[in-house]
PDB file of N, CA, C and O in Angstrom, chain B, residues numbered from 101:
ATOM      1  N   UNK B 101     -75.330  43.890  -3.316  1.00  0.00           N
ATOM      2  CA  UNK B 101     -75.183  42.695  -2.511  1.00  0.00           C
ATOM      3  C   UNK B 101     -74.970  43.099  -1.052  1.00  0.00           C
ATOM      4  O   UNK B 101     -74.384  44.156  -0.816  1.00  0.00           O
ATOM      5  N   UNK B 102     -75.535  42.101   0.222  1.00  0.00           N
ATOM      6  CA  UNK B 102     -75.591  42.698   1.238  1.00  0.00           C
ATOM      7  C   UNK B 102     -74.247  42.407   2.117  1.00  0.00           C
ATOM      8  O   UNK B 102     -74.141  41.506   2.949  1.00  0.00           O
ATOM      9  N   UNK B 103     -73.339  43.263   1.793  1.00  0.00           N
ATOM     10  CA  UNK B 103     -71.552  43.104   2.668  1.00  0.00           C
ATOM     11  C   UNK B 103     -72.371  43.468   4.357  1.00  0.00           C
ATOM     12  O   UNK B 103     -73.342  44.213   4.480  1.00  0.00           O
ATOM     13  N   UNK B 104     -71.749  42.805   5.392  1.00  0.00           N
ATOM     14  CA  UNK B 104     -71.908  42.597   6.581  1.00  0.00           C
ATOM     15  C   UNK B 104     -70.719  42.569   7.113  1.00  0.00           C
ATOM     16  O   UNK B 104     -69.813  42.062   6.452  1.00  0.00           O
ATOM     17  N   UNK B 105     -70.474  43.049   8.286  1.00  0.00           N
ATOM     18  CA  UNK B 105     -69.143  42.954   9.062  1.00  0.00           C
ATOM     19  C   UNK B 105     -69.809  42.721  10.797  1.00  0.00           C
ATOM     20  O   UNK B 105     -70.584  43.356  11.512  1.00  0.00           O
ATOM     21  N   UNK B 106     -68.892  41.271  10.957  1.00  0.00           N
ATOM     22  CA  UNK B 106     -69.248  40.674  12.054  1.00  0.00           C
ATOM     23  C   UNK B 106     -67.743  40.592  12.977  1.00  0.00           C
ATOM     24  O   UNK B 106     -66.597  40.614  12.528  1.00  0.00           O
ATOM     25  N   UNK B 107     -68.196  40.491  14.419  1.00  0.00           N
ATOM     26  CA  UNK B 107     -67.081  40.246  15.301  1.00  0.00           C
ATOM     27  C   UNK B 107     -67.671  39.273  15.738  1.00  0.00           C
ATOM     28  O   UNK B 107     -68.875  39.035  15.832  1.00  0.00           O
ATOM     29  N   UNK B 108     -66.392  38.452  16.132  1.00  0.00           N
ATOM     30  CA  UNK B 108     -66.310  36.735  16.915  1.00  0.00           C
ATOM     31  C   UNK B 108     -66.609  37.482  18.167  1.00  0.00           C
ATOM     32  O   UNK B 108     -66.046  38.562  18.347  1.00  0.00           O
ATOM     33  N   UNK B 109     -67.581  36.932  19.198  1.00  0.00           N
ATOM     34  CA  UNK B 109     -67.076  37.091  20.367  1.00  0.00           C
ATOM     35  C   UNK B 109     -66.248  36.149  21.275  1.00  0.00           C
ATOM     36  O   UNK B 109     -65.831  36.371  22.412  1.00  0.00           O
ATOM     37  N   UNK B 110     -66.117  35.113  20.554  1.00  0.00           N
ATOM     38  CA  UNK B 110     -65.296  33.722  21.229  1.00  0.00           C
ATOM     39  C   UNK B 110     -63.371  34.356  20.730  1.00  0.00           C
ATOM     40  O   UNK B 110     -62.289  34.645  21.239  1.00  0.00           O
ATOM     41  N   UNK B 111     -63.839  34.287  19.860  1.00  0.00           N
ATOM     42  CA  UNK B 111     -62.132  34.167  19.286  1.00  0.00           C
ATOM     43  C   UNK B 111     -62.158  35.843  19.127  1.00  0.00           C
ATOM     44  O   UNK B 111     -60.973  36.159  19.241  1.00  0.00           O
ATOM     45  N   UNK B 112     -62.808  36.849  18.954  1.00  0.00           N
ATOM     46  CA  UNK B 112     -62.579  38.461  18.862  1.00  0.00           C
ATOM     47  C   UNK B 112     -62.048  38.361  17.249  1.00  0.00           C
ATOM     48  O   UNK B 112     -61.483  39.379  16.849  1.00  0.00           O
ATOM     49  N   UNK B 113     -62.163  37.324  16.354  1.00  0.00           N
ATOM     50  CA  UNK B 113     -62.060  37.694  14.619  1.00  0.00           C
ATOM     51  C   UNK B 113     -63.074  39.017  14.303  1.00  0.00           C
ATOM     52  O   UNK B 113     -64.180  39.214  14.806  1.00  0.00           O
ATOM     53  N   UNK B 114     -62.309  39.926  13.244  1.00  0.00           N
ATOM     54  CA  UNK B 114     -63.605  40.698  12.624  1.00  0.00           C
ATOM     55  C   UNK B 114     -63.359  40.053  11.042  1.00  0.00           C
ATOM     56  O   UNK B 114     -62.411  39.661  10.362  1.00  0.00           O
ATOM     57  N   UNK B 115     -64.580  40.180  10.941  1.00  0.00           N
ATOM     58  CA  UNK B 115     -64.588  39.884   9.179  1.00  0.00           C
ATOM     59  C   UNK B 115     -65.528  40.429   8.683  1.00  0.00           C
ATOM     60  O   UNK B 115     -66.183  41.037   9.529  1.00  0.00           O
ATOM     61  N   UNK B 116     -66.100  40.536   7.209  1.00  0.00           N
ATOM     62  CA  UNK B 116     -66.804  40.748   6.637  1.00  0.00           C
ATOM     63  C   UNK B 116     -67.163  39.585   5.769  1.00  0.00           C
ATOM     64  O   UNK B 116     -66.342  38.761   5.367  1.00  0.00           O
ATOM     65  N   UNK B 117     -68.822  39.567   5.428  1.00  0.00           N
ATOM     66  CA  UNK B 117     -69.307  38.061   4.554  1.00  0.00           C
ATOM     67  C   UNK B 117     -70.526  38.504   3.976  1.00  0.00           C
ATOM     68  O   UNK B 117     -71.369  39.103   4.645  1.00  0.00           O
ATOM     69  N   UNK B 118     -70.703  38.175   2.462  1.00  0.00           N
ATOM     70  CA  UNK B 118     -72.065  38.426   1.959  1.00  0.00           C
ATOM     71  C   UNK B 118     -72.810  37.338   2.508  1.00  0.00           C
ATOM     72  O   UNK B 118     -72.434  36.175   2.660  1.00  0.00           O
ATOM     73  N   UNK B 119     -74.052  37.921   2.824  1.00  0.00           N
ATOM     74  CA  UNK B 119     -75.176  37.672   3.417  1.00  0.00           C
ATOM     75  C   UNK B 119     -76.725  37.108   2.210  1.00  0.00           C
ATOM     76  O   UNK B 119     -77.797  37.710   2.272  1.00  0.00           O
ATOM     77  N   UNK B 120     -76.630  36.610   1.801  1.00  0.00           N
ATOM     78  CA  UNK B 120     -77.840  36.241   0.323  1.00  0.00           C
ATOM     79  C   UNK B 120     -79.002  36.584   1.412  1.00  0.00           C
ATOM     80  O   UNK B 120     -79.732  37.566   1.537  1.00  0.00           O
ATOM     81  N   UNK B 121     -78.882  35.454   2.097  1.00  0.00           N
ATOM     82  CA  UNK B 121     -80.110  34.808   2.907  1.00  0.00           C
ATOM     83  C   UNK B 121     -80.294  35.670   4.040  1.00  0.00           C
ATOM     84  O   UNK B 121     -79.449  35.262   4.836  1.00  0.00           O
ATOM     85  N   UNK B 122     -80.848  36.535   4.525  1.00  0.00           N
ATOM     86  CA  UNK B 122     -81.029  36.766   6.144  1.00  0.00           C
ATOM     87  C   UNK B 122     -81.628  35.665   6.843  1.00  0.00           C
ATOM     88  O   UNK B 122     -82.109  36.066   7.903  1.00  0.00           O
ATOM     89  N   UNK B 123     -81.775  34.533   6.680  1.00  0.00           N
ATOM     90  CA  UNK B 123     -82.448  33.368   7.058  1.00  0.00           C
ATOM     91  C   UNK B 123     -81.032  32.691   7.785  1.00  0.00           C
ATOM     92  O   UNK B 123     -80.937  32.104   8.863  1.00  0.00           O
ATOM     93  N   UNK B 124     -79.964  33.012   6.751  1.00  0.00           N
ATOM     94  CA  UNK B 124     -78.917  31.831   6.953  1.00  0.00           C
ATOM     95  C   UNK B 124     -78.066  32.123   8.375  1.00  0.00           C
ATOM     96  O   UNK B 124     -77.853  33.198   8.936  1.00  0.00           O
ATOM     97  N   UNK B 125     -77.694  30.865   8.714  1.00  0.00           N
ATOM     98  CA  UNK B 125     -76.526  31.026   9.634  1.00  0.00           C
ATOM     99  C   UNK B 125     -75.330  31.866   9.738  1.00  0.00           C
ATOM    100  O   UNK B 125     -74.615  31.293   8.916  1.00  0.00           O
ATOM    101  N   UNK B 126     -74.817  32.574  10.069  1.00  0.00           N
ATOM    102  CA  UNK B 126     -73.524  32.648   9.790  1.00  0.00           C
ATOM    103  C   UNK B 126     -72.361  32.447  10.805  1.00  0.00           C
ATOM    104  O   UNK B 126     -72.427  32.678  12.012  1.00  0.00           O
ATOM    105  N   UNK B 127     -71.241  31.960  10.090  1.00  0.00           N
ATOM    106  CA  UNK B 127     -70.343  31.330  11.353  1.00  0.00           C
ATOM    107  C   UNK B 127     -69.051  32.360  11.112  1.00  0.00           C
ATOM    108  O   UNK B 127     -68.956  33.115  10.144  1.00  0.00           O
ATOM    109  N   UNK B 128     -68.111  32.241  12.153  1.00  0.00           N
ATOM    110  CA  UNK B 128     -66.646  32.905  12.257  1.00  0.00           C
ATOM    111  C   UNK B 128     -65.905  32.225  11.376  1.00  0.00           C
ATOM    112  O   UNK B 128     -66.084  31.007  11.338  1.00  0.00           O
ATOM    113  N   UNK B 129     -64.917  32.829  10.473  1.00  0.00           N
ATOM    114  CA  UNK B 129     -64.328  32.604   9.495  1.00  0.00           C
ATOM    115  C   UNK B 129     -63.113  31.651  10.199  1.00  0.00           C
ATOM    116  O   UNK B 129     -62.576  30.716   9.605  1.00  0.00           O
ATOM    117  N   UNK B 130     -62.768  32.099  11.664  1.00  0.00           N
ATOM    118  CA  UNK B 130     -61.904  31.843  11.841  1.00  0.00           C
ATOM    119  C   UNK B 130     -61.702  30.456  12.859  1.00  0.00           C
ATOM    120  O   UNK B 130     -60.869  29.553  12.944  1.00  0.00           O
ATOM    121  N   UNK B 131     -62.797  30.788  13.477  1.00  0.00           N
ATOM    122  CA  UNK B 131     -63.336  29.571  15.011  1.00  0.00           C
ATOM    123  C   UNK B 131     -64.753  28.342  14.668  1.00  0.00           C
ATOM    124  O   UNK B 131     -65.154  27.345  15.268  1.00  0.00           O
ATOM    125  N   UNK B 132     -65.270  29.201  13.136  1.00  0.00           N
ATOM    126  CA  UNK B 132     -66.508  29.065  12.803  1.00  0.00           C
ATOM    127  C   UNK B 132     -67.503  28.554  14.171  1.00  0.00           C
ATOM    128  O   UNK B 132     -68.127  27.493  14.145  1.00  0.00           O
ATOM    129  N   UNK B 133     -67.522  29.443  15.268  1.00  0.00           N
ATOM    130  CA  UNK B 133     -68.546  30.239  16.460  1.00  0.00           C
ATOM    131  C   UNK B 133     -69.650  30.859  15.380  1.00  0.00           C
ATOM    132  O   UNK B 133     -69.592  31.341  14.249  1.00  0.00           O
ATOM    133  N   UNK B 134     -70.625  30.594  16.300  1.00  0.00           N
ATOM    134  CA  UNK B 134     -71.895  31.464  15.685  1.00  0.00           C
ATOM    135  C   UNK B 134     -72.077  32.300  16.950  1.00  0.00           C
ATOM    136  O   UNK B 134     -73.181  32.838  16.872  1.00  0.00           O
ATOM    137  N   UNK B 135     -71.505  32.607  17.988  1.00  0.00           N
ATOM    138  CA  UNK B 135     -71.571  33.849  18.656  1.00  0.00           C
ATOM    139  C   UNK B 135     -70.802  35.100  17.895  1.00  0.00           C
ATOM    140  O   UNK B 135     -69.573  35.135  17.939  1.00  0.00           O
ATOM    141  N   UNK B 136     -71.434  35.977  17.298  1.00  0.00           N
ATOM    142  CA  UNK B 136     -71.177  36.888  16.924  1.00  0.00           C
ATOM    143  C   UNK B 136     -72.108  38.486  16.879  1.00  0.00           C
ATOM    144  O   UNK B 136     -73.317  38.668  17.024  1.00  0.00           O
ATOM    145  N   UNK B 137     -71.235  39.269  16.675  1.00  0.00           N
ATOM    146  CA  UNK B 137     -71.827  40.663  16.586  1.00  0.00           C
ATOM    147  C   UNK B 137     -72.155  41.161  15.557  1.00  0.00           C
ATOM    148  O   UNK B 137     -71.659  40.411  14.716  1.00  0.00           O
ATOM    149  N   UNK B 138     -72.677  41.951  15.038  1.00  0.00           N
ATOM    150  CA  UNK B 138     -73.079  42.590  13.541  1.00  0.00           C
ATOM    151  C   UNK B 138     -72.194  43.820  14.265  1.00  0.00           C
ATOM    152  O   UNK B 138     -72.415  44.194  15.416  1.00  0.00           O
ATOM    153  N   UNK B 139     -71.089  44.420  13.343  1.00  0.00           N
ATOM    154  CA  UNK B 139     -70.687  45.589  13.775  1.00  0.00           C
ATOM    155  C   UNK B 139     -71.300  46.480  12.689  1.00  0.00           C
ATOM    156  O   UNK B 139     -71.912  45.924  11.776  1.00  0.00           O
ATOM    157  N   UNK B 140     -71.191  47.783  12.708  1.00  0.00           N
ATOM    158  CA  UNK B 140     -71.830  48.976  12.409  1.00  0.00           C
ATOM    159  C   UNK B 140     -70.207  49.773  11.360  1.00  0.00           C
ATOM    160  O   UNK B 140     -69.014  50.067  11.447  1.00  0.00           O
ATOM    161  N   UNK B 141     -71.610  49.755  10.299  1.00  0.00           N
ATOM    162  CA  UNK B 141     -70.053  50.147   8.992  1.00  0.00           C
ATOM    163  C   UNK B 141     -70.636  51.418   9.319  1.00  0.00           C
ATOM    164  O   UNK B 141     -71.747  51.814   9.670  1.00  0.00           O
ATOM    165  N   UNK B 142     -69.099  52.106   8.999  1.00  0.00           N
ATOM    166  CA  UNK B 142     -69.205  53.688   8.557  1.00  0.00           C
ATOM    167  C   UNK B 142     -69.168  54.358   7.084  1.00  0.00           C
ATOM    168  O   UNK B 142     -69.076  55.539   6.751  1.00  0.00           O
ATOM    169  N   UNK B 143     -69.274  53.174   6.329  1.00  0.00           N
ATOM    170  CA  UNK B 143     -69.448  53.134   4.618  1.00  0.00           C
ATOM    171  C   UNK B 143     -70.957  54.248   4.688  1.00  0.00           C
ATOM    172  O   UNK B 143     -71.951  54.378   5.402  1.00  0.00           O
ATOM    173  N   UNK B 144     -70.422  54.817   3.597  1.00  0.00           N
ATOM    174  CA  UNK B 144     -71.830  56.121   3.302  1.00  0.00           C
ATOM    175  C   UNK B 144     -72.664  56.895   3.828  1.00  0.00           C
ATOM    176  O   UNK B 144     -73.739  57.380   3.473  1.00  0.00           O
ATOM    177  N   UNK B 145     -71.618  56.982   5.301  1.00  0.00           N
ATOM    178  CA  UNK B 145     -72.076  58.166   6.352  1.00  0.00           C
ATOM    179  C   UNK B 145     -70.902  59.379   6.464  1.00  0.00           C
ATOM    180  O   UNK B 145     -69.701  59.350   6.731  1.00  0.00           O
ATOM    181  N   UNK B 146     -71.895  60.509   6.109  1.00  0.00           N
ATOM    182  CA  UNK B 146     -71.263  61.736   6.058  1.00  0.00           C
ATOM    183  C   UNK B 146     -71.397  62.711   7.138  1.00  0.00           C
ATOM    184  O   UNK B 146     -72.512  63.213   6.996  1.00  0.00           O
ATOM    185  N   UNK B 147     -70.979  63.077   7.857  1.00  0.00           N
ATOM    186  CA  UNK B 147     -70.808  64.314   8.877  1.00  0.00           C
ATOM    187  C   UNK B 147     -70.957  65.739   8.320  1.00  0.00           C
ATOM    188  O   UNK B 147     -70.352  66.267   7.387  1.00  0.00           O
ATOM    189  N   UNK B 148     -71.906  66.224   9.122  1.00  0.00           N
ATOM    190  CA  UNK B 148     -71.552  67.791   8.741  1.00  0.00           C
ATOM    191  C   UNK B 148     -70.152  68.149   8.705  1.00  0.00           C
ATOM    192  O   UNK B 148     -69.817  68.699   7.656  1.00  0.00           O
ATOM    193  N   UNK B 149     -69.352  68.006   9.466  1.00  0.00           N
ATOM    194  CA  UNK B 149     -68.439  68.142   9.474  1.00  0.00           C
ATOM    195  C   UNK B 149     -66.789  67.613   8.225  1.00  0.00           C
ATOM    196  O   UNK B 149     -65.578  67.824   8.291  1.00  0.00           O
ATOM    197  N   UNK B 150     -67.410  67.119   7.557  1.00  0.00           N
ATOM    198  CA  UNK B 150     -66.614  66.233   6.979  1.00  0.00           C
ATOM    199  C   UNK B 150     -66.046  66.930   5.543  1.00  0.00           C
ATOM    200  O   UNK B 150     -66.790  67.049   4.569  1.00  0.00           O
ATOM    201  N   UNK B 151     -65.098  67.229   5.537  1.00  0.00           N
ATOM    202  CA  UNK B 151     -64.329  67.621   4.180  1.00  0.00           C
ATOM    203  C   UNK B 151     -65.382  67.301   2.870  1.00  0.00           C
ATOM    204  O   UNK B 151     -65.865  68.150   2.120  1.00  0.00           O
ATOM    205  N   UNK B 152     -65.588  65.850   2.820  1.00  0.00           N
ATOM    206  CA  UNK B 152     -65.859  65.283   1.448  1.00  0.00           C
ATOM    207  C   UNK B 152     -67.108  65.078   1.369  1.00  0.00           C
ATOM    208  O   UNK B 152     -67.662  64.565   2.341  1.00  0.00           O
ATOM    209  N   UNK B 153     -67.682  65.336   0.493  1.00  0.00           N
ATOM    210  CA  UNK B 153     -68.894  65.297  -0.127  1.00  0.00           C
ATOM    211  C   UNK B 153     -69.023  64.317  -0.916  1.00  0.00           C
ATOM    212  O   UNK B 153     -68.076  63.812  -1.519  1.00  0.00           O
ATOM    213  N   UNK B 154     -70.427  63.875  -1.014  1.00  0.00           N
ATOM    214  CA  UNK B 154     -70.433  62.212  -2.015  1.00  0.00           C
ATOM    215  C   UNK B 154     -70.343  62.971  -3.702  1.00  0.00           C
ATOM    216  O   UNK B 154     -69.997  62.380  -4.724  1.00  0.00           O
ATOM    217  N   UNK B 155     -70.741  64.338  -3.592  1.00  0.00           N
ATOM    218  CA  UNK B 155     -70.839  65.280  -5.147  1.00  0.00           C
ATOM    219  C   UNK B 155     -69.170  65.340  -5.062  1.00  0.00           C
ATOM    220  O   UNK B 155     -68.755  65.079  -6.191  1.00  0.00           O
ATOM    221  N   UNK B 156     -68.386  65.514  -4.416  1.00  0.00           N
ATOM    222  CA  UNK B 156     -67.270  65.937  -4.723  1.00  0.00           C
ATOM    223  C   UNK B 156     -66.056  64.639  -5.417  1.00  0.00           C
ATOM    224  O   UNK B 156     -66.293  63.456  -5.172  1.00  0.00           O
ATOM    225  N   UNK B 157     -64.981  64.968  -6.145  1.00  0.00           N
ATOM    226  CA  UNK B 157     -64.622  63.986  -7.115  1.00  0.00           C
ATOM    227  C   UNK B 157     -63.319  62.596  -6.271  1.00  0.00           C
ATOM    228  O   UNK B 157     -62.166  62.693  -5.852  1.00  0.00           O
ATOM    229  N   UNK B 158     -64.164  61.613  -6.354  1.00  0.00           N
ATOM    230  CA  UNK B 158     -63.571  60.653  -5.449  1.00  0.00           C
ATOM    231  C   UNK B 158     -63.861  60.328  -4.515  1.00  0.00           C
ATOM    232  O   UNK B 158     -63.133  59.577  -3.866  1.00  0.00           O
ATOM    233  N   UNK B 159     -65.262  60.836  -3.976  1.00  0.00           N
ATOM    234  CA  UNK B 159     -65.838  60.717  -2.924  1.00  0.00           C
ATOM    235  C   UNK B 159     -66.689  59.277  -2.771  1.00  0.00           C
ATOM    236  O   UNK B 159     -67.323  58.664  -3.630  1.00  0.00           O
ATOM    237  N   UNK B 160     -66.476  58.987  -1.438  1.00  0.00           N
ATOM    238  CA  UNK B 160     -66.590  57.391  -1.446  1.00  0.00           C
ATOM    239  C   UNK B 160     -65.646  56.276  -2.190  1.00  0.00           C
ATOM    240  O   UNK B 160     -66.035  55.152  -1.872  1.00  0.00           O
ATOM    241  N   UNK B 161     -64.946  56.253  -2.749  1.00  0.00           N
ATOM    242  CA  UNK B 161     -63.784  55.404  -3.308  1.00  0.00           C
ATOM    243  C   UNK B 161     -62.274  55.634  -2.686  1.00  0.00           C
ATOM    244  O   UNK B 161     -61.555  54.648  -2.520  1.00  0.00           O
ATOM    245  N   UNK B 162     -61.917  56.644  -2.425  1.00  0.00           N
ATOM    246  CA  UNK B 162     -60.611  56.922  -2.828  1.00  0.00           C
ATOM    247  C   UNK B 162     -59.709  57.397  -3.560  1.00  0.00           C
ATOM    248  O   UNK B 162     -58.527  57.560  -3.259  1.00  0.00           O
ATOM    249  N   UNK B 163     -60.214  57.629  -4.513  1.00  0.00           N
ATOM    250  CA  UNK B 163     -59.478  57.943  -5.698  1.00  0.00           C
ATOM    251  C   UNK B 163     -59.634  59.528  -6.564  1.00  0.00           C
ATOM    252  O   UNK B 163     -60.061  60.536  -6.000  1.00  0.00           O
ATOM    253  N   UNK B 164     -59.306  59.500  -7.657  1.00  0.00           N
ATOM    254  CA  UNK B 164     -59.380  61.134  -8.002  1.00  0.00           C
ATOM    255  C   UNK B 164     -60.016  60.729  -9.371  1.00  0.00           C
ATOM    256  O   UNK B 164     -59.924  59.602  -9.858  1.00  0.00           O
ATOM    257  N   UNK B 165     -60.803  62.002 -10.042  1.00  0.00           N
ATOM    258  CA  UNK B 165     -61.400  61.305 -11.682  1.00  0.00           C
ATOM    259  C   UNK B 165     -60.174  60.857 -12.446  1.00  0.00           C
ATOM    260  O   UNK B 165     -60.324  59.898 -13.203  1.00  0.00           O
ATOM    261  N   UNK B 166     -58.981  61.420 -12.351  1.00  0.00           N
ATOM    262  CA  UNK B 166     -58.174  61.284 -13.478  1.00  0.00           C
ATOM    263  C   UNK B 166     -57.757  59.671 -13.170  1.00  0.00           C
ATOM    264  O   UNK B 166     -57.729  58.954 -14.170  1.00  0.00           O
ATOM    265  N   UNK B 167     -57.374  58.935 -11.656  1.00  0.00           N
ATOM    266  CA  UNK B 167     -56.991  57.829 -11.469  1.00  0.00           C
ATOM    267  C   UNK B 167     -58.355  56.678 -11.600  1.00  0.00           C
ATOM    268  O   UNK B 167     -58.194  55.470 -11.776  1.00  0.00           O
ATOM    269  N   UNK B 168     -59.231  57.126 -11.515  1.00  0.00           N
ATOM    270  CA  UNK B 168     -60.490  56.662 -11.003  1.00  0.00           C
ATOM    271  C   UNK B 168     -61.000  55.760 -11.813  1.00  0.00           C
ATOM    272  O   UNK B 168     -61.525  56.140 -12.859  1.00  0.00           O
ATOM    273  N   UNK B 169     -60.942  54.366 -11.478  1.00  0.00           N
ATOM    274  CA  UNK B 169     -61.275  53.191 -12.604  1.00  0.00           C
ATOM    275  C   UNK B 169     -62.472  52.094 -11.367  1.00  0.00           C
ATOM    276  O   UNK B 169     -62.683  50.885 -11.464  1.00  0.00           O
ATOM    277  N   UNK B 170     -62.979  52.956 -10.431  1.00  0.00           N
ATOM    278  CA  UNK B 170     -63.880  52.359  -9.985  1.00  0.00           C
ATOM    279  C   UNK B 170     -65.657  52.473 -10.453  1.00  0.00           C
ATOM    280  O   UNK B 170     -66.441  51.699  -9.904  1.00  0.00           O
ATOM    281  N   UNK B 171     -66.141  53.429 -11.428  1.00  0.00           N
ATOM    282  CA  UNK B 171     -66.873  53.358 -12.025  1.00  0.00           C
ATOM    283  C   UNK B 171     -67.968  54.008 -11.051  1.00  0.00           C
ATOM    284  O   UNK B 171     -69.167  53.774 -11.198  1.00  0.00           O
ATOM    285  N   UNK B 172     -67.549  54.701 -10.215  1.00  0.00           N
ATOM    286  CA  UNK B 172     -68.998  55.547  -9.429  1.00  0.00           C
ATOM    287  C   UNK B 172     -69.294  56.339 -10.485  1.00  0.00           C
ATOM    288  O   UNK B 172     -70.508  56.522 -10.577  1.00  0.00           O
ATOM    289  N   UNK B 173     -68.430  57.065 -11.602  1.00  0.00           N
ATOM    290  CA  UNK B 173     -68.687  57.943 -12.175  1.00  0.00           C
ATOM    291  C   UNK B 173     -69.083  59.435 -11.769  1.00  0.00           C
ATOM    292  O   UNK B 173     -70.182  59.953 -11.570  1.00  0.00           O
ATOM    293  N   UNK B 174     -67.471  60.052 -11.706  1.00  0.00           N
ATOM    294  CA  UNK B 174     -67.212  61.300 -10.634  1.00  0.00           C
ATOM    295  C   UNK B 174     -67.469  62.322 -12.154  1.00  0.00           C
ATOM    296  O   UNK B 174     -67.408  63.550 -12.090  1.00  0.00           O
TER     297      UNK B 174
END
């Protein structure tokens, strides 16, 4: 499903909202303004630099295999 994260530029709300439609409107959760920004997720971007690997256990969730009840399947 397509998660989106938008900033108000009237009121400065950030939120996030599934998106079905790219057709559809979308308004501020908070001012419901349709001046808004599409901000830029850092969900499933990895750095050379970066400790964690998406192979490594818990990677992308948070969690460890032994706690791990999010179902990426580490």
């Amino acid at each position: 499903m397509p998660l989106y994260e938008y900033k108000c530029k009237d009121c400065k709300e950030q939120f996030e909202t599934l998106v079905l439609n790219p057709e559809d409107t979308v308004t501020c959760e908070t001012c419901e303004g349709s001046n808004l920004e599409k901000q830029f997720s850092p969900f499933g971007i990895k750095s050379e630099d970066s400790q964690d690997s998406f192979d490594s256990p818990g990677a992308g969730c948070g969690c460890t295999p032994v706690s791990c009840g999010c179902g990426v399947g580490h």
